[in-house]
N, C-alpha and C positions, 0 to 999 in steps of 0.2 A: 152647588148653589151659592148665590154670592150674597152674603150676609148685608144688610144695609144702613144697618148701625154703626159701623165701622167708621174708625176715626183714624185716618192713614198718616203716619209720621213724615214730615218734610224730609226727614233728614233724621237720621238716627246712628248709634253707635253699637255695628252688632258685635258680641263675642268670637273672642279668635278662637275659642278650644272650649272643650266641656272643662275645664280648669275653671275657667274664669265665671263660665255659667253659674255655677257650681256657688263660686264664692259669692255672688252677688244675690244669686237666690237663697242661700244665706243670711246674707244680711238683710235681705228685704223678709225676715221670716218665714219664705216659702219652703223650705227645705229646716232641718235640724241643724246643730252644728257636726254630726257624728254622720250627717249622711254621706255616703262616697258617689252617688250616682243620682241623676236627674227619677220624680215618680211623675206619675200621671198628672197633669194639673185639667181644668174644667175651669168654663168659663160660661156662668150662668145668669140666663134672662128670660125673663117670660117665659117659664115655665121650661124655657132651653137649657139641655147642657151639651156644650160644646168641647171637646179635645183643644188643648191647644198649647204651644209649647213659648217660654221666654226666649227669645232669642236676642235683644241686648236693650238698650234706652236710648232715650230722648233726650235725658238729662237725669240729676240723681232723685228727681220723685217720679219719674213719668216709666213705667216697663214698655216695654214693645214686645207685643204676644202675636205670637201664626197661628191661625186655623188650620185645619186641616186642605182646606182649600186653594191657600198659600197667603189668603189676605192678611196684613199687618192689620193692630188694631194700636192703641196707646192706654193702659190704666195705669191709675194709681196701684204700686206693690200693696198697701193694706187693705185695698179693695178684693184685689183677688187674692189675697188671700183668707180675706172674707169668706169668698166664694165654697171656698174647699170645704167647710162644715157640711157635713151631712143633711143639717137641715136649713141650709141657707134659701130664704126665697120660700120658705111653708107657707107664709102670708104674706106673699107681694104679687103672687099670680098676676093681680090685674093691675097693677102699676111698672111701670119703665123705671130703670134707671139712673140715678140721675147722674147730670155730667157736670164737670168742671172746665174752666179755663189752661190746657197746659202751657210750661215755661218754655221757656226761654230761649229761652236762651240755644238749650244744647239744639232743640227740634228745628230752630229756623237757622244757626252759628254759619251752615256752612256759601250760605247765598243774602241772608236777610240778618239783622241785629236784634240780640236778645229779647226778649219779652217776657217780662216779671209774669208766670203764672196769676191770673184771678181767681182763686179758689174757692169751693164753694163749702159756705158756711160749716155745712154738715152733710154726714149721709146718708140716705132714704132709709130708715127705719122698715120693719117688715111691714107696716102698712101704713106708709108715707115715702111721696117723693120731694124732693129738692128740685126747684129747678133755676140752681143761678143763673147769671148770664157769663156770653161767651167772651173772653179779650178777642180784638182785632189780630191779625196777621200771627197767634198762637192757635196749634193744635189745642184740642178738648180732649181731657183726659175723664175717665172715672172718678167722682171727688172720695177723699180719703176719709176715715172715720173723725168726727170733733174732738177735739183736744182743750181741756180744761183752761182757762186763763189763769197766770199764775205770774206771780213777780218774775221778769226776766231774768237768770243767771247770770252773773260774771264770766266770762269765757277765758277758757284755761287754753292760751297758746300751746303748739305743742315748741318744743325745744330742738330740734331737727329741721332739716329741712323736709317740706311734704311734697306734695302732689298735688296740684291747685287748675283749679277754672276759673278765670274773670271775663266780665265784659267792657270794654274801654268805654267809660261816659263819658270824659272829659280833658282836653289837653291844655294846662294852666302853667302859671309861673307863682314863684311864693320868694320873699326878697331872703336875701342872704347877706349877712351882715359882716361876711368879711370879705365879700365881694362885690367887686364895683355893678356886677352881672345877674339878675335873678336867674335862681334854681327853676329846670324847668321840669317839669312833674307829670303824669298820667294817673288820673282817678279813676277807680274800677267800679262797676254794682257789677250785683250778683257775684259776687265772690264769695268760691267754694271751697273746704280742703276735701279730698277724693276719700283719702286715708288716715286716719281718721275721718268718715265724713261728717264734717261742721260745715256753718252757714255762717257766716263772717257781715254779711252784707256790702260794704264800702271798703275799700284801703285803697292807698296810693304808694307810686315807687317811684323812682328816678327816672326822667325820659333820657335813658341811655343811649349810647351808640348802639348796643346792643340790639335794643328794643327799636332804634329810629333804623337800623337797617330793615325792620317789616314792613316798615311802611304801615303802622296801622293806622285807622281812621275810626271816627265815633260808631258804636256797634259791634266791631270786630270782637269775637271771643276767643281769647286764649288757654293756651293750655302748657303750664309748665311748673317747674318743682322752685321752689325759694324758701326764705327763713322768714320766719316774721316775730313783728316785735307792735306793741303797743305804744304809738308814738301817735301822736294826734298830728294830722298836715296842718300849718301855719291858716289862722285865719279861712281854716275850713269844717266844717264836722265830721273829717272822717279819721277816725280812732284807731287802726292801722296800718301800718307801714309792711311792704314787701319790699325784701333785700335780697339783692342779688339773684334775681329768677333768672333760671337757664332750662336748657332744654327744652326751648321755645316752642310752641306750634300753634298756626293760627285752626281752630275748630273749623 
């Protein structure tokens, strides 16, 4: 039976091996850190419970879950893992679930440019629904539980180089004072690090040879490892520098 709720991924990043599942269900709290094997997951609505297994993401908030049927769906990882309580859903019988705007970025990267998820406020309560609105040209995902407002953290670079996702916004020039020639520079949103995953929002790097051999254009998202440093771009607000990214791939 073909389920009609279902929010199908444009474009998705599935896992090479139960390795990887493994580790990422993990991190998204579905599994322990001692588990050595995938358990049963459920995926619950309206009084439904549904079998259904992770099979990779959209991007690093959005999962990609199969029914038994073969349909993709897209939620948020702390929604379903919501789901998993024994008494999840006691008192929601007669209300739907609500949904959110998904990103970005990863779910549209490989034909379309990024899209800042619009997320929704909070989520349906056992007897309360949400019902934000959808972003244009992004999947809808499951909205994730609310999270407290609190003074934003200073963010601790890591010292290494990582594993990173950006999305090209912008191709500029900033002057250079010991050349007669301005520097010419590429600004990222949505810039991610994988491993550790952090949320960076903006940085800039050098429009290298490197980088001008992709030929990228506004929207393209990439995916590659670099170092970074806390360096503000000239006469801009963005508060990061990427150095030396290699291992290029356009998403």
């Amino acid at each position: 039976m073909e389920h009609a709720f279902t929010i199908q991924p444009r474009a998705y990043t599935a896992f090479d091996n139960e390795t990887e599942q493994l580790d990422k269900c993990k991190e998204w709290g579905l599994l322990s850190d001692k588990a050595v094997k995938m358990k049963a997951l459920f995926y619950k609505r309206n009084g439904m419970s549904l079998s259904c297994s992770v099979v990779g993401f959209a991007d690093k908030a959005t999962a990609v879950i199969r029914f038994d049927n073969d349909q993709l769906h897209c939620i948020h990882p702390s929604y379903l893992k919501e789901m998993q309580a024994s008494n999840y859903g006691a008192k929601a019988s007669a209300a739907d679930t609500a949904e959110e705007a998904g990103a970005d970025a990863a779910a549209d990267a490989v034909e379309e440019p990024a899209v800042e998820a619009a997320a929704a406020d909070t989520v349906p309560a056992a007897d309360e629904v949400a019902s934000p609105d959808v972003a244009l040209a992004a999947p809808s995902v499951e909205a994730p539980p609310k999270k407290s407002k609190g003074k934003k953290e200073k963010l601790e670079l890591p010292e290494g180089k990582v594993s990173m996702t950006a999305t090209v916004q912008e191709f500029t020039t900033v002057p250079n004072n010991f050349s007669d020639t301005d520097d010419e520079v590429v600004i990222y949103e949505a810039v991610s690090i994988l491993d550790p995953a952090m949320e960076l929002g903006v940085a800039w790097s050098s429009h290298s040879a490197t980088l001008k051999k992709l030929e990228l254009a506004i929207g393209d998202t990439i995916l590659f490892e670099a170092k970074l440093a806390a360096k503000k771009l000239t006469k801009h607000p963005v508060p990061y520098k990427i150095n030396n990214p290699s291992k290029i791939q356009k998403a």
